[in-house]
Structure formats: structure tokens, C-alpha cells
C-alpha positions as a Python dict, from the first residue, in 0.01 Angstrom:
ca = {
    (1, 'X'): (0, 0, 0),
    (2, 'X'): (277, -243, -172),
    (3, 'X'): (242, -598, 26),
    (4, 'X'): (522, -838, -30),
    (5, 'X'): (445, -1207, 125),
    (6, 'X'): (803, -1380, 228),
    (7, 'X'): (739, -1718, 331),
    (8, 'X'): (890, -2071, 188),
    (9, 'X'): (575, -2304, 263),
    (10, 'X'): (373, -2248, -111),
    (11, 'X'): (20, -2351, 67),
    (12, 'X'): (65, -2088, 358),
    (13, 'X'): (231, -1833, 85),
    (14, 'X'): (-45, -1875, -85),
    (15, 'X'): (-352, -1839, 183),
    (16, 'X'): (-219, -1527, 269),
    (17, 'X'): (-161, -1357, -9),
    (18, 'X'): (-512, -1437, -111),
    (19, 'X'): (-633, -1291, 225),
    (20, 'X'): (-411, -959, 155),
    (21, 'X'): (-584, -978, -204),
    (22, 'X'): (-961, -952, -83),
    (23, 'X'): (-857, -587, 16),
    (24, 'X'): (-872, -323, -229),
    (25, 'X'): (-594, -89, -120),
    (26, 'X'): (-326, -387, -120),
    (27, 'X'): (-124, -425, -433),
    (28, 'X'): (64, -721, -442),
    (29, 'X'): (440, -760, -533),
    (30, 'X'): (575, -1074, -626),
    (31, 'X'): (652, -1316, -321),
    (32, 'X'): (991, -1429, -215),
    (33, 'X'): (1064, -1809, -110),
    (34, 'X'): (1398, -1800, 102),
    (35, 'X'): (1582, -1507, 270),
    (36, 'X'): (1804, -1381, 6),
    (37, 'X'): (1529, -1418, -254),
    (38, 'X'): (1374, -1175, -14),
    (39, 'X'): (1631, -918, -21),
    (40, 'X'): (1687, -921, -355),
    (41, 'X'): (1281, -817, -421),
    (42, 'X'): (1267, -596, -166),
    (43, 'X'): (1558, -377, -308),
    (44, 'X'): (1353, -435, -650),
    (45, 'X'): (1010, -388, -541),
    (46, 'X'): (1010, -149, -287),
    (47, 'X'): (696, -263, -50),
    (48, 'X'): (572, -62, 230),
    (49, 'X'): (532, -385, 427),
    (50, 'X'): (668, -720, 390),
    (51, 'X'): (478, -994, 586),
    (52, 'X'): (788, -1195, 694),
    (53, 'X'): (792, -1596, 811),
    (54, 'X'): (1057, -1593, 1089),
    (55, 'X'): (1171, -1959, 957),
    (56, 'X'): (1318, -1946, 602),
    (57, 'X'): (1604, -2123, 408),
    (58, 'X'): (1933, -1929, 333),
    (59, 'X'): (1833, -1609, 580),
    (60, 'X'): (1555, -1622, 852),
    (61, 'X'): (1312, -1364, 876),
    (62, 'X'): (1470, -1245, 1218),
    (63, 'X'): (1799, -1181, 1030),
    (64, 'X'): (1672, -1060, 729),
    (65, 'X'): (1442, -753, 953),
    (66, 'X'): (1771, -695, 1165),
    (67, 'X'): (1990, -613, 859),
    (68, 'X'): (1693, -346, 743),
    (69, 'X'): (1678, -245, 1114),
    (70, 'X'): (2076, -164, 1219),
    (71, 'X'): (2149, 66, 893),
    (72, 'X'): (2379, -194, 666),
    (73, 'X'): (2100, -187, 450),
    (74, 'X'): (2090, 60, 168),
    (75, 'X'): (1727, 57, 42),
    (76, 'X'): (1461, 189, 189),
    (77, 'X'): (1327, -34, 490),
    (78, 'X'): (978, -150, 483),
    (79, 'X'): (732, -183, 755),
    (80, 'X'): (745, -570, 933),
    (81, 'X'): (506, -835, 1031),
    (82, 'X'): (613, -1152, 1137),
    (83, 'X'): (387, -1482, 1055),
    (84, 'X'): (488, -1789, 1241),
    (85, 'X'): (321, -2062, 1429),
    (86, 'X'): (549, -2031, 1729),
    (87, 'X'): (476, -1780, 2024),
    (88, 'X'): (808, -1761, 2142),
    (89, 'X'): (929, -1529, 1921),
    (90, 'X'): (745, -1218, 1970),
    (91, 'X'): (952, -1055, 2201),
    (92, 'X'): (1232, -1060, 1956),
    (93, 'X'): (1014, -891, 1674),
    (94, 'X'): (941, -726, 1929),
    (95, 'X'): (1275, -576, 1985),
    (96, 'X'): (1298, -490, 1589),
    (97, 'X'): (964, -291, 1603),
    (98, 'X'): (794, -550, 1392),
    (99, 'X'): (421, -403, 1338),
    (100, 'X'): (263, -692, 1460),
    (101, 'X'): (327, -1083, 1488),
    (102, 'X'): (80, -1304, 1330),
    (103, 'X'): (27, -1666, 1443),
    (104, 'X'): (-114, -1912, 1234),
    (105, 'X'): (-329, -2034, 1105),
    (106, 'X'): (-429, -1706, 975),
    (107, 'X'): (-749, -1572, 1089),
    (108, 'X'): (-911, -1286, 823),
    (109, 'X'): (-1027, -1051, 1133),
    (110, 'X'): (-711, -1060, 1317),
    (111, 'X'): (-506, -993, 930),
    (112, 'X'): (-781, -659, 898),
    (113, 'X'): (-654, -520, 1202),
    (114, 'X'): (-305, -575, 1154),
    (115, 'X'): (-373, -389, 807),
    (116, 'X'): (-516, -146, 967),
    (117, 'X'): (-252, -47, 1225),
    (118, 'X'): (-11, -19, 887),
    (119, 'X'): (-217, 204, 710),
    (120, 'X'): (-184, 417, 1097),
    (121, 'X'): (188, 380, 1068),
    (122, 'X'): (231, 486, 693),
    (123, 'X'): (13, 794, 729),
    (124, 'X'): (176, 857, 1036),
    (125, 'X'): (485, 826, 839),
    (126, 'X'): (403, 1060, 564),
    (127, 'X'): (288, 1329, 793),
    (128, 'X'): (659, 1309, 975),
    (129, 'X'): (776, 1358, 658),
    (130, 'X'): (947, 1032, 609),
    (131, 'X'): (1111, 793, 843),
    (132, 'X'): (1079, 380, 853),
    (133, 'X'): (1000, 187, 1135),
    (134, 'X'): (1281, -94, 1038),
    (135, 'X'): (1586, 45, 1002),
    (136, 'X'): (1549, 409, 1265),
    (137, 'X'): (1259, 235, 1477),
    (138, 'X'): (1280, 271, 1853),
    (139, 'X'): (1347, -74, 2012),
    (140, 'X'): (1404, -197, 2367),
    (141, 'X'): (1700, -334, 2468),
    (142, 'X'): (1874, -95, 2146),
    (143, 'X'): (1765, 232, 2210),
    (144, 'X'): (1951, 451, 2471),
    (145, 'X'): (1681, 579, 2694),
    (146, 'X'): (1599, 913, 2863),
    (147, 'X'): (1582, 1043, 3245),
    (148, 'X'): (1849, 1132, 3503),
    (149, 'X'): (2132, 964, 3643),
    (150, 'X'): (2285, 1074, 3926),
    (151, 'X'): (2649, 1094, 3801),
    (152, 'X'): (2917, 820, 3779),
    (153, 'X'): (3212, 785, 4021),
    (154, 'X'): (3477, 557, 3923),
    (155, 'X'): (3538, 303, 4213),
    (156, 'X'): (3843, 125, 4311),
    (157, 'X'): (3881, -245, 4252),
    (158, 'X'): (3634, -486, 4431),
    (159, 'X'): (3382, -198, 4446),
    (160, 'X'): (3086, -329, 4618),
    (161, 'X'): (2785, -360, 4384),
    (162, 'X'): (2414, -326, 4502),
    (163, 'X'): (2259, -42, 4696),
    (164, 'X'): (2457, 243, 4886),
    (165, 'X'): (2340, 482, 5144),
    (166, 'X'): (2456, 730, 5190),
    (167, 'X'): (2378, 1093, 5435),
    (168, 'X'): (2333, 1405, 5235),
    (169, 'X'): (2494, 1661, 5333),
    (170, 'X'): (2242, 1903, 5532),
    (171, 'X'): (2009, 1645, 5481),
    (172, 'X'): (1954, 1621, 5872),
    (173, 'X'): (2031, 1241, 5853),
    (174, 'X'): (1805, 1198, 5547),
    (175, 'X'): (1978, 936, 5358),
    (176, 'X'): (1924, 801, 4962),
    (177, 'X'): (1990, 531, 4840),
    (178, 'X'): (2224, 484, 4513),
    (179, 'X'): (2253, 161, 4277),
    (180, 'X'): (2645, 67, 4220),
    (181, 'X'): (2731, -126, 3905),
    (182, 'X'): (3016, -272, 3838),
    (183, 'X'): (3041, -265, 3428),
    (184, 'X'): (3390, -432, 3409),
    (185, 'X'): (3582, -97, 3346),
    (186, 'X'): (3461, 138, 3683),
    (187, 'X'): (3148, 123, 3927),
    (188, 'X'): (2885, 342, 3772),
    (189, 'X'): (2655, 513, 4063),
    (190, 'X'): (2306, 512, 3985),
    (191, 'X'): (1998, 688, 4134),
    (192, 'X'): (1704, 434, 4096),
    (193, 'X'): (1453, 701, 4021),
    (194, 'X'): (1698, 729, 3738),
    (195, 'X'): (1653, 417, 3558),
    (196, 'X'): (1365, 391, 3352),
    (197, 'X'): (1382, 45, 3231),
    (198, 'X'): (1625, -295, 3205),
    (199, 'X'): (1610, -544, 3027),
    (200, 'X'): (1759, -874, 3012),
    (201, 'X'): (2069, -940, 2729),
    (202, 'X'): (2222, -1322, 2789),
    (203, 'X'): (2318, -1364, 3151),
    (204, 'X'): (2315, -997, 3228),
    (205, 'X'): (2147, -731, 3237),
    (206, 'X'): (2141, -419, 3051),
    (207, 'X'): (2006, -78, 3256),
    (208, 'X'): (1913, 201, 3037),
    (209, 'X'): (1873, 543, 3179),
    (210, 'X'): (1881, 875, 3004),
    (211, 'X'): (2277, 945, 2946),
    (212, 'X'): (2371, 560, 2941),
    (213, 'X'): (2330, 234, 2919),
    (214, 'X'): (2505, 17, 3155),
    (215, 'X'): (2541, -407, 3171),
    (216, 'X'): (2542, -532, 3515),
    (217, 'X'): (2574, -867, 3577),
    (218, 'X'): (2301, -975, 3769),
    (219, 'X'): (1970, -1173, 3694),
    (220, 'X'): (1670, -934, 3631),
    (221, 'X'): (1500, -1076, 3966),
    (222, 'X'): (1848, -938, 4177),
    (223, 'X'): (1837, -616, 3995),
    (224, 'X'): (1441, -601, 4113),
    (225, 'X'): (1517, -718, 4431),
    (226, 'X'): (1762, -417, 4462),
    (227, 'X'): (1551, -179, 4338),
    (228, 'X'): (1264, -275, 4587),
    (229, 'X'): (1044, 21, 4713),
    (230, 'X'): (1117, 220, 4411),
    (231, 'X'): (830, 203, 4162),
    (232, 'X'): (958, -79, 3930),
    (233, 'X'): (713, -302, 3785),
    (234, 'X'): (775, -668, 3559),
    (235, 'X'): (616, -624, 3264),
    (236, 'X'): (781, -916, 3083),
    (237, 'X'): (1033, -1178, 3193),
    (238, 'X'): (1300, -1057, 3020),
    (239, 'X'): (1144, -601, 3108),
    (240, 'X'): (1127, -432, 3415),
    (241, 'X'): (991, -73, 3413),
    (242, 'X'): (1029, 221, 3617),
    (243, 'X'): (677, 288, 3619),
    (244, 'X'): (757, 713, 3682),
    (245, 'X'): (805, 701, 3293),
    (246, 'X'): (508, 531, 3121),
    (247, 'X'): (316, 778, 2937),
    (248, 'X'): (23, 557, 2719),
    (249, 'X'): (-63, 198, 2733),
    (250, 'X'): (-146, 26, 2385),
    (251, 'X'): (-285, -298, 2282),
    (252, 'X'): (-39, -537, 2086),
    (253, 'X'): (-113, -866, 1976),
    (254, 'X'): (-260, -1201, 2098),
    (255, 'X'): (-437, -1002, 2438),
    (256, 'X'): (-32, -853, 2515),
    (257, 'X'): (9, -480, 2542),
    (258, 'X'): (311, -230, 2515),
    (259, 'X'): (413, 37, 2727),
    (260, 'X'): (525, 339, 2615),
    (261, 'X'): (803, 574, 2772),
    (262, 'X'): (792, 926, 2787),
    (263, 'X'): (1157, 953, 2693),
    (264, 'X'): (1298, 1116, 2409),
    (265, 'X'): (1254, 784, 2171),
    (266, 'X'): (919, 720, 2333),
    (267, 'X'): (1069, 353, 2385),
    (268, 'X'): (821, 88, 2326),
    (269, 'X'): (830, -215, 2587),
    (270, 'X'): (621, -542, 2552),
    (271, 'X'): (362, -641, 2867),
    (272, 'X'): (267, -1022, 2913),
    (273, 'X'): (-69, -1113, 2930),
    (274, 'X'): (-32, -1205, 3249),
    (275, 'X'): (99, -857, 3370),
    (276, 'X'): (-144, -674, 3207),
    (277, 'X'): (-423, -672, 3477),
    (278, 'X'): (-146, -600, 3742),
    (279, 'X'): (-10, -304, 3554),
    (280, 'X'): (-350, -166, 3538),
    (281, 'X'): (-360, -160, 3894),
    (282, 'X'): (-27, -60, 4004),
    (283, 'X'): (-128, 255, 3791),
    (284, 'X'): (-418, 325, 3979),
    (285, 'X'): (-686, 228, 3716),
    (286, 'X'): (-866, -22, 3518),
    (287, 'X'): (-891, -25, 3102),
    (288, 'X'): (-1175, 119, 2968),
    (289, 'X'): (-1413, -55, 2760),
}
């Protein structure tokens, strides 16, 4: 596989690239020192992955994955893995499908299994016949989600907002509840069943079912609070997941996991470490060894 290193520190530049150099199937292209160096190589060189400091001069590493990620750029997109020494950032690789997040310093065990989980995605890749993780990648918070919505119903002006019940008809007094959002325009009627995940953009919050996406603002804790006694589980402080629609669980980085939808993008969403023993159990198992 091509590697390209993208990092302006020269001592941490070049630790890594010597780590990436100790394994045979890694060819080297040359490394870039500041964002638009970056871009520049990449459209040269062509690498299948670029490991990618988020902190650069001229163009972070953020900004340089989103351009390959929201189809400005012309090239072909490589794979992504962010190296930082900061935490915080992973859930916004996160959201641009970055292959994994490395934290330094760099540990050699940690680097083989991120290698690893390329050479997955790149065979995966060339059985699909083609496709790039950056650039058409699912991501949450971007993607448009699948399920069922109930319908929308345009409201009248000061619409109430929340949950609605209301009788169906032959229902014998049966009555279901519905989730009104007011997205500026109209009040969009939502079943809860219906949402399969939210997540939070700013100070609102975006709800994603299968037809739509709709921003509601509310905090993420309101919007769980509303959708109490429905299956709806925080896997993050920014996610919360209609558990109806996980499919697999997989291991991420750093003892974090990822949920995966069973939606038509199979939607990826990040799980805290601290969730991850509590989403075990709300699905009714434990991990296997």
C-alpha cells in the first residue's frame, strides 16, 4: 500500500515514517509539511492512506480530509488516519470516516493494527469494485439515514413541539404517541420508532430518520427526555441511538466502539468508553472474549 506521512513536527514525521517503514508491504511517498503541501502530493502521489496530523500550518488536517470527503476534490481520495496528541478530536474524524485516530506518542502495536484494519478496507474496496472511504464514506451527522417516518403535517404557527397523543381511529382508545418538530418552515410529525439516531450540530439538534433529516432545536438530553420509553440509548454526548436499528458492534480505537445501523448507508456511530458496558447490556448480552 502507498503511505504518505503529513505532519509539520520533523522528529514526530520522522518516528513514524520509520515505524510505517519496518513493514514490508508499505511503500513510502514523500511526506508533506503543511496542509497545502499536502494536497499538492496527494494529487501527485496518489497514496492509499495518508496518516494526517490534525494541527498543521496553512490547512489543518480536519480541513484538508473534509475537502477529500464532500466531493470538491477531484483526485482520487485516500483512506485517513489522524495522529494527534489530543483526545478531543476523535469524534470529528470520526464524522469524516477517518480509519482510525492515533494518539501519541506512537506505540508500534497499536500502528500494526491500525495497518491492519487498512489493508481490511482496501481489499474490501477492491472487491466492491472501487469506492473511497473519504470522499463517498458514510458519516454521522452527514448521511441521511434509513427507517420510517410517520408522515409530515404542516402545522400552523406556534405549533406545539414535543410529544402528541393522539387516539387511533378504531384503536379502541389505544393511543401513540408522535414527536412534533418545529424546523423553522412547518412542524414535522414524527413517529419515535421512526428515528434511528440524532445527533448534536451547534445548539441543536439534528434527527435523522429514513426520508429526512430534520433540526430541532432542543439539547440532546430534551430530545431524550421526549423520547423516554422508546428504546433510545446515549452512546456518545453529542449520539443518541434508536437501539431497533443496530445491526453489529465493532471495536474502534483507544477501548471506544462504533455502532453500526442497519440502514441503507449502514451509518457508523461512535460509543464512549464509558457507554460501552451499558450498551452491552441494554442489548441483552455481554462481549465475547
Amino acid at each position: 500500500m502507498k503511505v504518505m506521512v503529513a505532519e509539520d513536527e520533523r522528529v514526530a514525521r520522522e518516528e513514524l515514517t520509520y515505524l510505517l517503514s519496518c513493514h514490508p508491504d508499505v511503500t513510502l511517498c514523500p511526506g508533506a509539511e503543511n496542509g497545502s503541501e499536502l494536497l499538492e502530493l496527494v494529487d501527485q502521489y496518489h497514496p492509499d492512506v495518508v496518516f494526517l496530523d490534525i494541527h498543521m500550518p496553512s490547512l489543518s488536517g480536519i480541513e484538508a480530509a473534509r475537502r477529500w470527503r464532500n466531493g470538491s476534490w477531484k483526485g482520487r481520495a485516500p483512506q485517513v488516519v489522524f495522529v494527534t496528541a489530543y483526545e478531543q478530536y476523535a469524534v470529528e474524524a470520526f464524522g469524516l470516516d477517518a480509519v482510525d485516530y492515533l494518539l501519541k506518542p506512537y506505540d508500534e502495536e497499536r500502528l500494526g493494527e491500525t495497518l491492519e484494519r487498512i489493508r481490511r478496507r482496501l481489499a474490501s474496496r477492491g472487491r466492491d469494485g472501487g469506492g473511497h472511504a473519504v470522499g463517498t464514506g458514510t458519516a454521522p451527522g452527514i448521511v441521511r439515514a434509513g427507517g420510517d417516518t410517520a408522515g409530515q403535517e404542516r402545522g400552523g404557527e406556534g405549533a406545539a413541539m414535543g410529544l402528541l397523543t393522539s387516539a387511533v381511529p378504531g384503536g379502541g382508545g389505544f393511543r401513540r404517541p408522535k414527536l412534533l418538530v418545529d424546523d423553522g418552515e412547518k412542524t414535522v410529525v414524527l413517529h419515535p420508532g421512526a428515528v434511528q439516531y440524532a445527533v448534536r450540530n451547534g445548539r441543536a439538534v439534528e434527527i435523522h430518520t429514513d426520508s429526512l433529516t430534520v433540526s430541532a432545536k432542543w439539547t440532546l438530553a430534551e430530545l431524550e427526555e421526549r423520547l423516554a420509553g422508546f428504546n433510545f440509548f446515549r452512546t456518545h454526548r453529542s449520539y443518541l441511538v434508536n437501539l431497533e436499528y443496530v445491526s453489529a458492534i465493532e471495536p474502534w480505537f483507544n477501548g471506544a466502539y462504533t455502532v453500526i445501523l442497519n440502514d441503507r448507508a449502514r451509518t457508523k456511530i461512535p460509543v464512549s468508553r464509558n457507554a460501552v458496558k451499558e450498551l452491552f447490556e441494554r442489548l441483552g448480552g455481554r462481549r465475547s472474549s
